[in-house]
NUNUZA-499357 format. One record per residue (C-alpha): residue in three letters; x, z, y. Coordinates in steps of 0.05 Angstrom, whole numbers, plus 5000, padded with zeros to 4 digits. Layout:
<ALA,<X,Z,Y>>
...
This chain:
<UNK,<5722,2441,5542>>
<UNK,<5701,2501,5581>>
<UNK,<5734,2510,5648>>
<UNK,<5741,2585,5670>>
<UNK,<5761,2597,5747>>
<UNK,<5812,2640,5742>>
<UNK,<5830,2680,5804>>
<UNK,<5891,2680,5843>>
<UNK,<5909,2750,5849>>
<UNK,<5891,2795,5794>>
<UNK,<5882,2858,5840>>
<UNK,<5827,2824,5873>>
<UNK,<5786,2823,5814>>
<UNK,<5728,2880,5809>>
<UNK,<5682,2892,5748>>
<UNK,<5619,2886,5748>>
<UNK,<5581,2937,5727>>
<UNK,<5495,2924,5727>>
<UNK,<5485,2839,5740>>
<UNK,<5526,2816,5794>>
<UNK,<5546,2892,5817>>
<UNK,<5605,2930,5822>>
<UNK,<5603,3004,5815>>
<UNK,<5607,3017,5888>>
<UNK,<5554,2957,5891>>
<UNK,<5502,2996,5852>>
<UNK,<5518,3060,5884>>
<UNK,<5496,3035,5947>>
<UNK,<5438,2998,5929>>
<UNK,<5409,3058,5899>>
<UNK,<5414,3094,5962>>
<UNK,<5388,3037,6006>>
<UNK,<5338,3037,5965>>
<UNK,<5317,3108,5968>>
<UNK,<5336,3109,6039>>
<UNK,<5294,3050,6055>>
<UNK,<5227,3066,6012>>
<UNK,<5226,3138,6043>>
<UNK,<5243,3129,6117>>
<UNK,<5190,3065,6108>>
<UNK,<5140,3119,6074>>
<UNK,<5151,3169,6131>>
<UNK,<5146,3121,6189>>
<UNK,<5083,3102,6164>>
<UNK,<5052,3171,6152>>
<UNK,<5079,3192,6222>>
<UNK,<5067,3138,6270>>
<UNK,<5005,3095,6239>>
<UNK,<5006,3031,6192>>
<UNK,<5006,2979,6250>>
<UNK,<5074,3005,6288>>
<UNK,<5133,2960,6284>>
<UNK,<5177,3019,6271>>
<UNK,<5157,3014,6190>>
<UNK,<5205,2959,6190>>
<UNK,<5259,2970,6248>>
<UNK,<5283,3039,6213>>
<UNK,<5290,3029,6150>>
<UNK,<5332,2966,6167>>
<UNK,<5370,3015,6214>>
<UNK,<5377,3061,6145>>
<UNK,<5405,2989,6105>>
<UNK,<5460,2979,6153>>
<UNK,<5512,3026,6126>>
<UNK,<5493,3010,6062>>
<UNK,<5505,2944,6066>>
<UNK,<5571,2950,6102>>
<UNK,<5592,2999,6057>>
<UNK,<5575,2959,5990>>
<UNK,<5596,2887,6011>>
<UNK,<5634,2892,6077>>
<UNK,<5709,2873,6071>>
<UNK,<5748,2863,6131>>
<UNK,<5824,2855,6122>>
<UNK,<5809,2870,6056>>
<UNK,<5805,2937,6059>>
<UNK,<5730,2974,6052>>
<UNK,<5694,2982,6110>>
<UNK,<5707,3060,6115>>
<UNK,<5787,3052,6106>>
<UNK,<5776,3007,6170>>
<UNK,<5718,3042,6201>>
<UNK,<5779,3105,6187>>
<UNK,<5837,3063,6221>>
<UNK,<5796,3039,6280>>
<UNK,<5780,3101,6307>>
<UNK,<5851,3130,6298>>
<UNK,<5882,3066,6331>>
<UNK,<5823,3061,6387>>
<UNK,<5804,3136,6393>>
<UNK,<5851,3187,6370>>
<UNK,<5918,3155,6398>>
<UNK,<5928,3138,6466>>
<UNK,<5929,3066,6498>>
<UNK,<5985,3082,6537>>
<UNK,<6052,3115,6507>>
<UNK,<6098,3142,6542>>
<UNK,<6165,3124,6528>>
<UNK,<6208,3190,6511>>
<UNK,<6289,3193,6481>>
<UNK,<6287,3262,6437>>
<UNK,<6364,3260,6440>>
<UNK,<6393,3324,6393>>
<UNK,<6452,3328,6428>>
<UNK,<6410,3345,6496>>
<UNK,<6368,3400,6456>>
<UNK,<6446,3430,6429>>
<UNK,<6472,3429,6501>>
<UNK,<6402,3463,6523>>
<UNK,<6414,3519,6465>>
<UNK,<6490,3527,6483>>
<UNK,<6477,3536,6561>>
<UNK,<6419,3594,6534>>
<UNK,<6465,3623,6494>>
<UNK,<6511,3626,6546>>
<UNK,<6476,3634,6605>>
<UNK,<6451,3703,6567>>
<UNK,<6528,3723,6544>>
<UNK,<6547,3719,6618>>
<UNK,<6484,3760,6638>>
<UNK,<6507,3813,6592>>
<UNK,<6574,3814,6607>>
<UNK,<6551,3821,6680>>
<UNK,<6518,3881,6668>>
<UNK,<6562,3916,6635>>
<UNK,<6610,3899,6695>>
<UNK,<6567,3922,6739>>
<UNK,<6557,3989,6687>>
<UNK,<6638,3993,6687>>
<UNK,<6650,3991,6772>>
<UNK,<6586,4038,6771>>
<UNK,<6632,4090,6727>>
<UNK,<6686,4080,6761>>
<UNK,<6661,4097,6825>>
<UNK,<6631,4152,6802>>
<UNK,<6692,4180,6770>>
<UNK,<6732,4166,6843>>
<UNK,<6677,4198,6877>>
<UNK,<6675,4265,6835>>
C-alpha cells in the first residue's frame, strides 16, 4: 500500500510550482540569479579576475533572496517580520508613558472654556453698562 504524509494543517501547505518550488520560490531564484551572474560579471570587468570581491558580492546580492524565498520565522515571511520588527524596535518607543485620557476631564475642560468666556463677556458689557452710566450722570 502506498503511504502518503499527509500534513497537519492544511493552510501550511504551498504548491509547487517548477520542481520543488513555490511561486514565490521561483520568483526569487530568478532574481538571484540575475542578480548574482551580473554583479559577478561587473565585479570582474571592474576590479580584475583575481580579486576576491567576484565572489563576496554577489553572495551579498543572494542574501535577500534567500531570506525572502525560504526564510520563515514565526511563520510569517520574512518581510511581514522584517515589517513588524522595525515598527516594534524602531518606530514605537521603548518606553511608554503611562497616560488616563479620561472624557469626563476633557467635558469639565470644555465647560470651564465655555464659561470662563460667558463671564468674560458679561464683564464687558458690565464694564460697557457703568461706562454709560457715568457718562449719562456726568452730562
Amino acid at each position: 500500500m502506498i503511504e502518503i504524509e499527509i500534513p497537519q494543517d492544511i493552510s501550511k501547505y504551498e504548491s509547487k510550482l517548477i520542481g520543488p518550488f513555490t511561486t514565490r520560490q521561483t520568483i526569487c531564484v530568478v532574481g538571484l540569479a540575475v542578480g548574482c551572474i551580473s554583479s559577478f560579471f561587473a565585479v570582474s570587468s571592474a576590479f580584475g579576475e583575481d580579486t576576491p570581491l567576484r565572489l563576496l558580492v554577489p553572495m551579498i546580492i543572494a542574501i535577500p533572496f534567500a531570506l525572502i524565498g525560504w526564510y520563515k520565522p514565526y511563520g510569517m515571511h520574512f518581510e511581514k517580520f522584517a515589517k513588524s520588527v522595525f515598527v516594534s524596535l524602531i518606530l514605537a518607543p521603548a518606553k511608554r508613558l503611562y497616560k488616563i485620557d479620561n472624557v469626563y476631564d476633557r467635558f469639565d475642560k470644555m465647560i470651564d472654556a465655555e464659561e470662563k468666556a460667558k463671564l468674560a463677556k458679561e464683564s464687558q458689557q458690565n464694564t460697557k453698562k457703568s461706562k454709560s452710566k457715568k457718562r449719562k450722570g456726568a452730562g
